[in-house]
C-alpha positions in Angstrom: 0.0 0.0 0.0 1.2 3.1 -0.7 0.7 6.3 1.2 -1.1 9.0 -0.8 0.5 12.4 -1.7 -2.0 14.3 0.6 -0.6 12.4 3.6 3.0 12.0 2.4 3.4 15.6 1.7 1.8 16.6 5.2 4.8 14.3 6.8 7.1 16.2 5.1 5.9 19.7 6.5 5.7 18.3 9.6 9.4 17.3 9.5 10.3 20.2 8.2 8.7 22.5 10.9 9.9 20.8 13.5 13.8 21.4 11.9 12.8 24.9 11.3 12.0 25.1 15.1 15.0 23.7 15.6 16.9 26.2 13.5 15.6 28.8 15.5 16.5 28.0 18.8 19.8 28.7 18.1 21.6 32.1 17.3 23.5 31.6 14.6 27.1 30.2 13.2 28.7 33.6 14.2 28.4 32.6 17.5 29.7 29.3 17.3 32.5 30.3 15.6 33.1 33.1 18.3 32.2 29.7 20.8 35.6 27.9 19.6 37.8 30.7 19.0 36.8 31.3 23.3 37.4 27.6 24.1 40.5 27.6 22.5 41.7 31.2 24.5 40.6 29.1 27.5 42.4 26.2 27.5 45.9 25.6 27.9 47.0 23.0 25.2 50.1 21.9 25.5 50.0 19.3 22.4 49.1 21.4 20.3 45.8 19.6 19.2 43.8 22.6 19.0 46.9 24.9 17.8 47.2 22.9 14.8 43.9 22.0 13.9 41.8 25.3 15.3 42.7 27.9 12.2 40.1 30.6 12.4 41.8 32.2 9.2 39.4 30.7 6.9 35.4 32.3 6.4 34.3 29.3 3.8 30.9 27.9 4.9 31.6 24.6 7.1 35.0 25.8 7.6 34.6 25.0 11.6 33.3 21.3 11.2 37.1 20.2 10.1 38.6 21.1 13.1 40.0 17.9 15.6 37.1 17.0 18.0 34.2 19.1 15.8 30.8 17.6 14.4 28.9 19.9 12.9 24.7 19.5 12.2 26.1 19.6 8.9 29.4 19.8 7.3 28.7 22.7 5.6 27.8 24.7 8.1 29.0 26.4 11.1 26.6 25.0 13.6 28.2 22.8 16.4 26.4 19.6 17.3 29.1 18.0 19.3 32.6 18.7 20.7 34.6 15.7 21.3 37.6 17.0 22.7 39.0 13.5 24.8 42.7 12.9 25.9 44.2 16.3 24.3 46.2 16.8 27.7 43.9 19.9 27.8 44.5 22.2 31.2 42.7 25.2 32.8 38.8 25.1 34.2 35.4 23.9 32.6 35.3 26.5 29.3 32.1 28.8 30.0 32.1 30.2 26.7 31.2 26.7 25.1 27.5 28.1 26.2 27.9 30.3 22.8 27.6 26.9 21.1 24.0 27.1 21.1 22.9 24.0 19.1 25.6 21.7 21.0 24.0 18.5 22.1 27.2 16.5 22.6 30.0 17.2 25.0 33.5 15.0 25.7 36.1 16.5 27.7 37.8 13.2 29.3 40.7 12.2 29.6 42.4 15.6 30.2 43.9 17.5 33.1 41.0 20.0 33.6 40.1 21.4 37.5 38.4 23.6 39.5 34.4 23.1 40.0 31.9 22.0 37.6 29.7 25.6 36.9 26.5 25.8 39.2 24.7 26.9 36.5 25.7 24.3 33.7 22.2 23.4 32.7 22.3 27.2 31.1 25.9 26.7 29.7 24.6 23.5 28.4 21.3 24.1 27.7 20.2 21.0 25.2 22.6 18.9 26.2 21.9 15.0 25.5 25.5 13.4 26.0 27.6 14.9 28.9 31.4 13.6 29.4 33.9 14.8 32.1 35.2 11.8 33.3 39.3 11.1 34.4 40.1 14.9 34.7 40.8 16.5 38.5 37.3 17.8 39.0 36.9 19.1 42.6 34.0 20.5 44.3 30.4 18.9 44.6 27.9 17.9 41.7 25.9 20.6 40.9 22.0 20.2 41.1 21.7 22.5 38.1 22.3 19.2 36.1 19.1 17.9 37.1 17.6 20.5 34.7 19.6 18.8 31.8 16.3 17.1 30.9 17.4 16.0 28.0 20.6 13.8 29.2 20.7 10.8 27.9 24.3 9.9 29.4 26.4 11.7 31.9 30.4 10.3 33.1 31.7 12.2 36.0 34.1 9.3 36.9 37.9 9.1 38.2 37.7 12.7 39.2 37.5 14.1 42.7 34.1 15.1 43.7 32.8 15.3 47.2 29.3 15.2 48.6 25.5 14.0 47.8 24.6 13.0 44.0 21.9 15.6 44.0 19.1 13.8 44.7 17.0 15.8 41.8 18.9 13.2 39.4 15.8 10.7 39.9 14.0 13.4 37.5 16.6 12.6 34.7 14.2 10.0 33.4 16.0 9.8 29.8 19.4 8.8 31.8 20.6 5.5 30.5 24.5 6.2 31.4 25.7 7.1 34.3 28.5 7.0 36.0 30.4 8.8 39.3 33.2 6.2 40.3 36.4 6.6 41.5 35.3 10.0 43.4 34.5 11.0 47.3 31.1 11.0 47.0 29.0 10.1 49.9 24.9 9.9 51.2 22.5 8.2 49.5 22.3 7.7 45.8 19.2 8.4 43.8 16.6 6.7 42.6 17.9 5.8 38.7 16.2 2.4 37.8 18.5 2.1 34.8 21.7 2.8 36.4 23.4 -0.7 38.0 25.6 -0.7 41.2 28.7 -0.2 39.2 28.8 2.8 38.2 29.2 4.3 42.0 32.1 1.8 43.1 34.9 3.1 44.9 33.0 5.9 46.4 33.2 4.7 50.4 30.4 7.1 51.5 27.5 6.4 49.3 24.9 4.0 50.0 21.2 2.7 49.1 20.0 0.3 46.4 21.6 -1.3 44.5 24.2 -1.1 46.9 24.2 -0.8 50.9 21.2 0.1 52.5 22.3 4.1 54.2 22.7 3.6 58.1 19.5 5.2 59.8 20.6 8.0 62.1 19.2 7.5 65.5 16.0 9.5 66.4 16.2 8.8 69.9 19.5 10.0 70.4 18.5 13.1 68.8 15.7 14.0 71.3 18.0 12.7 74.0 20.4 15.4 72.8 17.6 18.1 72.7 16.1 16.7 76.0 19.2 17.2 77.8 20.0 20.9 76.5 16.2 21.9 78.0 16.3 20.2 81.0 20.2 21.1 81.9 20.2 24.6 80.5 22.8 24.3 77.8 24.1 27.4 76.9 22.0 29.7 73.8 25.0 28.3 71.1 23.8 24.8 72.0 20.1 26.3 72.1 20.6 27.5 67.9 21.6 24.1 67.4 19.2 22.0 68.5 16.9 24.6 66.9 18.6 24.2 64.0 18.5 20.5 63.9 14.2 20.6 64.0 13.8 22.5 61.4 16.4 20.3 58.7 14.6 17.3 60.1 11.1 19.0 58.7 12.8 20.0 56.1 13.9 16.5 54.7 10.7 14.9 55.6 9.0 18.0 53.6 11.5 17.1 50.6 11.3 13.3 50.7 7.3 13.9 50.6 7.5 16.1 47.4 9.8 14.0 45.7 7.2 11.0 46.0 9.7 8.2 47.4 7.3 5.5 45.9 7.5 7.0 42.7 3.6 6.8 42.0 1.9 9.5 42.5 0.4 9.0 39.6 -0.8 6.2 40.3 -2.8 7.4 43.7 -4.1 10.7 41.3 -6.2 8.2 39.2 -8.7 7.9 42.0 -12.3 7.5 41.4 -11.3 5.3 37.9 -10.5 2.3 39.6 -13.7 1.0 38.4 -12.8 0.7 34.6 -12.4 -2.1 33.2 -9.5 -3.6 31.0 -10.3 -4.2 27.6 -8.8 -8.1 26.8 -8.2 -9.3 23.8 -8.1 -13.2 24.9 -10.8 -14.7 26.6 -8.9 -17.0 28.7 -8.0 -14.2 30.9 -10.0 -13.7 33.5 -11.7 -10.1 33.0 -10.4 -7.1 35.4 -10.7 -3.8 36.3 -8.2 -1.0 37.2 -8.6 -1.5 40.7 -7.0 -5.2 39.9 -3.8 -3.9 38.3 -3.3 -1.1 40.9 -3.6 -4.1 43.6 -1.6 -6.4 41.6 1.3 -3.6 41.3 1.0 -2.3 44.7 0.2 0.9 43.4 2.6 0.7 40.6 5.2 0.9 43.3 8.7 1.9 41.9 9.7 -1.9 43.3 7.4 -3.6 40.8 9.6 -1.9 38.3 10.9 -4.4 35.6 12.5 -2.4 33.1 12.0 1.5 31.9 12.2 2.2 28.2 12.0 5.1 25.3 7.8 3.8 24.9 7.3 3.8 28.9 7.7 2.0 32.5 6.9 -1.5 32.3 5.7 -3.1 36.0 5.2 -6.9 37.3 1.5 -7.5 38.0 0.7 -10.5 40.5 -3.3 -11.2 40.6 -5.0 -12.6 43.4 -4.9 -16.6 42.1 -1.1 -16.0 41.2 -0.9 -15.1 37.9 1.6 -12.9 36.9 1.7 -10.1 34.4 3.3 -7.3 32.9 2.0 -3.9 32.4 3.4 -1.1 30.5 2.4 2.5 31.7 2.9 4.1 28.3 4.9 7.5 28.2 2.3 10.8 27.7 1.3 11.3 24.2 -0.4 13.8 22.5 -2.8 11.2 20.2 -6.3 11.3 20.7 -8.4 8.5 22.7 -9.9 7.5 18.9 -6.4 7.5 17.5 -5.3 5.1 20.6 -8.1 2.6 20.2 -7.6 2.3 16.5 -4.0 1.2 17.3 -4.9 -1.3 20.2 -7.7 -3.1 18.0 -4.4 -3.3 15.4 -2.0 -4.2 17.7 -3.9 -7.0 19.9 -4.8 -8.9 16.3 -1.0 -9.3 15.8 0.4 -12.8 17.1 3.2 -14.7 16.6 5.4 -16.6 18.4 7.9 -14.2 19.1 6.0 -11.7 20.1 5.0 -10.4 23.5 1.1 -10.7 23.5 -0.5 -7.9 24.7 -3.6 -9.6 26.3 -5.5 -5.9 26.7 -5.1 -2.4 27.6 -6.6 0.3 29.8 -7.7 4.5 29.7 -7.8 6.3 32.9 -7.8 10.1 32.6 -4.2 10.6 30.4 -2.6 7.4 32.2 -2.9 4.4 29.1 -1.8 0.6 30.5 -1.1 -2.0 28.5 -1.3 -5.7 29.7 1.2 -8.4 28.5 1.9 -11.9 29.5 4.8 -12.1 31.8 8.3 -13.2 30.9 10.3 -15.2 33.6 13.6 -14.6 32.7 13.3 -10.7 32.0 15.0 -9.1 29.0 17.8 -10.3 27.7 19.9 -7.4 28.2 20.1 -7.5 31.8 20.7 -11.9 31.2 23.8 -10.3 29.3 24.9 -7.6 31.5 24.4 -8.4 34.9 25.0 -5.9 37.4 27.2 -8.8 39.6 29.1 -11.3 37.8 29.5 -12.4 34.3 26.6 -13.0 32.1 25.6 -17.3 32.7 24.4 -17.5 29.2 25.6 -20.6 27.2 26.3 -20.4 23.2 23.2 -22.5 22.3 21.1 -20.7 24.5 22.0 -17.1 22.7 22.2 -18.9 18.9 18.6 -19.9 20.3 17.2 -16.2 21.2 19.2 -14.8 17.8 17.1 -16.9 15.6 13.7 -16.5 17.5 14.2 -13.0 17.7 15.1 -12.6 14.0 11.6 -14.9 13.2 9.9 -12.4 14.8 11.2 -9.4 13.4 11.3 -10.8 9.8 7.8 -12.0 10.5 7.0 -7.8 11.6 8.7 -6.8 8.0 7.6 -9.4 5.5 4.7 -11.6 6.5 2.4 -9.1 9.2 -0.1 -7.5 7.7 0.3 -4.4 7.9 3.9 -4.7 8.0 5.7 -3.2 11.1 9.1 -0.7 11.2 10.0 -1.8 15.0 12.0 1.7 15.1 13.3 0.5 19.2 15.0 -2.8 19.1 17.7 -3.4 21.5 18.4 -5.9 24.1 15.7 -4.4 26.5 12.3 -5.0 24.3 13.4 -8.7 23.8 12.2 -10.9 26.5 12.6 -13.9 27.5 10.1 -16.7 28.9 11.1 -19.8 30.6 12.6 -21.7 28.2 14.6 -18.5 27.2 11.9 -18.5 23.8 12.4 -14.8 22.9 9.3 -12.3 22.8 9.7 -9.3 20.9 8.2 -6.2 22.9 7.5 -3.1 21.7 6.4 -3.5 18.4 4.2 -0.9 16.7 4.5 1.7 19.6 6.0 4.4 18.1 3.0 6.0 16.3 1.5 6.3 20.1 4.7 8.0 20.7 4.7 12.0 20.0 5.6 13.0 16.7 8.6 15.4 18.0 10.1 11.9 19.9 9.3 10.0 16.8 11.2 11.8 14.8 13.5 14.1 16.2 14.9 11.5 18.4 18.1 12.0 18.0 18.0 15.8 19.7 14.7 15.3 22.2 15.8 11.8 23.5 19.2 12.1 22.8 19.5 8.1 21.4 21.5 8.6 18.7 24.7 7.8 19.2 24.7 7.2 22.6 22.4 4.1 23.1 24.4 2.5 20.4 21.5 1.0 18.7 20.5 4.1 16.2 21.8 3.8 12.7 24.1 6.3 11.4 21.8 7.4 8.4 19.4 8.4 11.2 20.9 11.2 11.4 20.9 12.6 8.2 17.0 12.0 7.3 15.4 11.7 10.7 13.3 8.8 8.9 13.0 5.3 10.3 13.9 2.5 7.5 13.7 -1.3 7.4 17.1 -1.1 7.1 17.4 1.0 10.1 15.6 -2.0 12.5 18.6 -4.1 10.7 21.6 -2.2 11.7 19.6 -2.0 15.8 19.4 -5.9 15.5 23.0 -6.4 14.1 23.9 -4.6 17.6 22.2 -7.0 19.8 23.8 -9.8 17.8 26.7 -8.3 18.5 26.0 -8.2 22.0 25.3 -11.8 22.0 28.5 -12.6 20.6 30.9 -10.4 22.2 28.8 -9.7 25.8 29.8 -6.2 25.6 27.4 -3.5 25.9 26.6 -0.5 23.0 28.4 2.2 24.5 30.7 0.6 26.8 33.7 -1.8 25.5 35.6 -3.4 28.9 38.3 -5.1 26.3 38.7 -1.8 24.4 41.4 0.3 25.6 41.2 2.9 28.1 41.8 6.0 25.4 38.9 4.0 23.5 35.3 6.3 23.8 33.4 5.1 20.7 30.8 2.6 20.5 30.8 -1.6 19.9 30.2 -1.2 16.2 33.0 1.5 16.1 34.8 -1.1 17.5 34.4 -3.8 15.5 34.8 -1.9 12.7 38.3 -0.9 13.6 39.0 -4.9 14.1 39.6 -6.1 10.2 40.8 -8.7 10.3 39.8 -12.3 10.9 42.1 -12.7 14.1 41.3 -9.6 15.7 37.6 -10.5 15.2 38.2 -13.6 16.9 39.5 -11.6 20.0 36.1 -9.8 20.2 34.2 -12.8 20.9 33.1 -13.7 24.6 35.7 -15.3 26.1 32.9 -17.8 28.3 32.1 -19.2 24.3 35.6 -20.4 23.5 36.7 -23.6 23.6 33.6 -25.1 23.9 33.2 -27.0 20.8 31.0 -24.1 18.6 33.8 -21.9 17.5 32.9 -22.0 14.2 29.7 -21.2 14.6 30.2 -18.4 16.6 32.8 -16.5 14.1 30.0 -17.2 11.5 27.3 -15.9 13.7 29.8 -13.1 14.6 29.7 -12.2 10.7 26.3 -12.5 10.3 26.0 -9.5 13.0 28.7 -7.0 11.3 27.2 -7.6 7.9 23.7 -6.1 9.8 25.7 -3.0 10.9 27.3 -1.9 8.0 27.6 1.7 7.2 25.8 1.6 4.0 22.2 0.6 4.1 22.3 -1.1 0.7 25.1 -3.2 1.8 22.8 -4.9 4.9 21.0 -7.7 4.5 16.7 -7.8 5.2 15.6 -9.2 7.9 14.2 -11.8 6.3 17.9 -12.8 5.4 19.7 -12.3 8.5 16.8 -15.2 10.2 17.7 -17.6 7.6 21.7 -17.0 8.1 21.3 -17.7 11.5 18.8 -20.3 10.8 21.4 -21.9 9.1 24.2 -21.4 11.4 21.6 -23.2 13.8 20.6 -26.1 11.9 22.4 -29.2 14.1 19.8 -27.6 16.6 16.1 -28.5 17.2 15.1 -24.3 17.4 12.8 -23.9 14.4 9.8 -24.7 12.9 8.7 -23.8 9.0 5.2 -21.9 9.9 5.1 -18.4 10.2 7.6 -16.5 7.9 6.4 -16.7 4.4 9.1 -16.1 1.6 8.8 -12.5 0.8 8.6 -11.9 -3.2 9.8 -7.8 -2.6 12.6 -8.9 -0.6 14.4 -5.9 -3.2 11.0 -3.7 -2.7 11.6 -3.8 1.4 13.5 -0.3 0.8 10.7 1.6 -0.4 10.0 4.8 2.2 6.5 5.5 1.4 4.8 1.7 2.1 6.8 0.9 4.7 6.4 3.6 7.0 2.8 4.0 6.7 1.9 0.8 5.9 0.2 1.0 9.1 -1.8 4.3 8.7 -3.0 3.6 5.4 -4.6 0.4 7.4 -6.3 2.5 10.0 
């Protein structure tokens, strides 16, 4: 089906708006220019890096986006999108005047030899900031709470630096955080609450404490009062008098703070009183019918502890009902779509089954809040069976080759054989679950038209994914459009994670100096032997090497830089398929052999495919 010129041309106005917008939130390429030419005066450099490479005695268009450490919105023009300015040997203190750089989005200053403080007010020097890197330099002072305006932070490194006090405890508002790190600092007090953030990345701080690591000692109430009964009844002097005074009123303070900030993080939840009565639309009729009230008991409220996982779409929870059942329900992030628009995508959504895909069993309204309903998956996603936060991921080679290939069905089963065919536009290890017998269940599918057009498209400066999350593919960038193609090169990363066990943005076998991505990585490894260092060390010598280099092949043919050059979907399940076949893992149903396997490029029917079904 093929989207008609009406509709196609209103996308393209859309798009185009919202980069005009964009455009005009910033002042200019004189001031960037002026931003760089400061930056430079700034910093002591005694390599020479920026000496050689920073020549202002140019005025052709672009001229800037040459220099070392540069990325421009565009190479030919003089708008900054992100300064990558890493182990330089750079001196001197944060550069102020890098708020001139008014469209930067991206900054990376590690691995120099910068000090002082980090400025109070950085969420105005830095004002649409998604990636934020300051990591191994000689950062004193305490974290400023003005970073908890960053809204848009997507990852933030203040490691190996040397940092005192409280994380700011604002941080738990950075809901878009997915990287974040503070070790190898004198940090101490609790930590926040970031749901996506795992123990390691706040070790070697002695004084912090709270989940996921040590619970924070309780200080003693009854000591206190003893203290302040003993001063009135004894007659302490009027210095000892202030204090105690003093001491009530930060007590009431921290119990006023802790109340606002909502420790259970639900408040939403408790707002939707009065709607508990309505009832959840099923799509199956073995499951028992329920009503709000159910899932609010089932989740304890949608307590933050009944948090399973957090994604770009929304919060997912685990759901126990009354007779033991468990299930999963996904409090969807707040969109601007009308109720009619929402229906008309559930009665869409809960027809599609397969296999390998999470069923969503029904869905909820009440007031904005919308709930979907899936069947729960034992084992979680597979991104936290790969990354652990203790230990070394337990996974065996079969049991990966197993969720490649079921996750692949799926997918290829969403491109080729669904009708209407589905662009995923969000895989990555966390919307693949996995039930009991480690089947994988793809989640997620066909959410982002209930997402809001400015995060559907403009992703890479609102959510600040791209490039940071790992998942995104390059050519992203450049059209803002979400391809078949596109869901290839996300896939080929979570092969890639199955093979290697390293994580998107984070390489532990990379060295140090190394700040790019896993596919950066691989791609620097060209040769057969270094490719063979990049696989999991827990998969060698078990009898499947071959089949693992193969598989491992399979996944850097998905995330080539050219999307001609990747395979279809279709194509990547039958290589694995075939790398898999002295294995018991598939069935032939399901996936019929596509006959526009060369057609699966074309914009217009893929993308609304699904509107012109609606």
């Amino acid at each position: 089906m093929v989207l008609s010129s009406r509709t196609f041309c209103t996308r393209v106005v859309i798009i185009n708006f919202l980069l005009l917008l964009s455009c005009h939130m910033v002042y200019g390429t004189v001031t960037d220019i002026f931003c760089l030419k400061k930056i430079k005066d700034s910093l002591q450099d005694p390599n020479g890096y920026l000496k050689s490479s920073w020549d202002f005695n140019n005025n052709t268009e672009g001229f800037i986006c040459r220099f070392t450490g540069v990325e421009c919105w565009h190479p030919d023009e003089n708008k900054v999108l992100n300064l990558k300015l890493s182990n330089m040997g750079l001196k001197g203190q944060f550069p102020r005047a890098i708020q001139n750089c008014s469209s930067l989005t991206g900054l990376d200053l590690s691995l120099n030899k910068l000090s002082g403080t980090i400025p109070a007010d950085i969420n105005k020097i830095l004002t649409f900031v998604t990636t934020l890197d300051l990591s191994s330099n000689d950062f004193s002072g305490s974290i400023p709470v003005g970073l908890a305006n960053c809204s848009y932070l997507n990852s933030l490194k203040l490691d190996q630096n040397r940092l005192t006090g409280q994380i700011p405890g604002e941080f738990s508002t950075l809901t878009r955080l997915k990287a974040f790190t503070v070790t190898n600092n004198l940090l101490t007090g609790p930590i926040p609450y970031l749901p996506n953030i795992s123990g390691d990345s706040y070790v070697n701080n002695a004084g912090l404490c709270g989940t996921p690591l040590p619970t924070c000692q309780a200080s003693s109430s009854k000591s206190n009062t003893a203290v302040i009964a003993g001063a009135a009844v004894g007659g302490v002097t009027v210095g000892a008098l202030a204090i105690g005074i003093g001491l009530f009123f930060f007590v009431r303070r921290v119990a006023v703070i802790k109340k606002e900030e909502d420790p259970e993080g639900n408040k939403w939840a408790r707002s939707l009183k009065g709607t508990k009565g309505i009832k959840v639309s099923m799509f199956e009729k073995s499951v028992s019918k329920m009503k709000l009230s159910d899932l609010m008991k089932a989740t304890n409220n949608f307590s933050k502890g009944n948090i399973i996982g957090t994604g770009r779409t929304g919060t997912m929870y685990k759901a126990v009902l009354d007779d033991g059942t468990s299930l999963m329900v996904k409090r969807l992030q707040e969109s601007q779509h009308s109720e009619k628009e929402f229906l008309s995508e559930m009665s869409t959504l809960g027809a599609v089954r397969h296999r390998n895909l999470v069923p969503l069993l029904g869905f909820c309204l009440a007031k904005k809040e919308r709930l979907l309903v899936y069947r729960y998956m034992s084992n979680g996603y597979l991104h936290d069976q790969l990354h652990p936060a203790e230990g070394q991921s337990t996974l065996e080679w079969p049991t990966r080759l197993k969720i490649a290939i079921g996750a692949a069905k799926g997918l290829a089963w969403l491109h080729h054989s669904c009708n209407p065919r589905i662009i995923h536009r969000n895989i990555s290890s966390k919307c693949i679950l996995l039930d009991s017998d480690f089947e994988p269940k793809i989640s997620d599918f066909g959410l982002a038209r209930l997402m809001n057009p400015i995060d559907t498209h403009l992703s890479t400066f609102v959510n600040g994914e791209f490039g940071d999350l790992g998942y995104v593919a390059p050519e992203y960038a450049r059209t803002l459009v979400a391809t078949p193609k596109g869901d290839v090169y996300s896939f080929g990363v979570v092969l890639l994670e199955l093979v290697t066990g390293e994580r998107p943005t984070y390489v532990a076998k990379a060295p140090e100096t190394f700040k790019g991505s896993l596919v950066e990585w691989i791609t620097q490894l060209s040769s057969s032997s270094e490719l063979q260092t990049a696989i999991d060390e827990s998969l060698g010598g078990k009898g499947f090497d071959n089949e693992v280099f193969q598989f491992l092949k399979v996944a850097c043919n998905c995330v080539s830089s050219t999307p001609k050059e990747r395979p279809t979907l279709f194509e990547v399940y039958q290589f694995l398929r075939s790398i898999g076949s002295n294995y018991n893992f598939t069935t032939e149903d399901e996936i019929l052999v596509p006959t526009d396997i060369d057609d699966m490029g074309n914009l217009e029917e893929l993308i609304v495919a699904r509107e012109g079904n609606n």
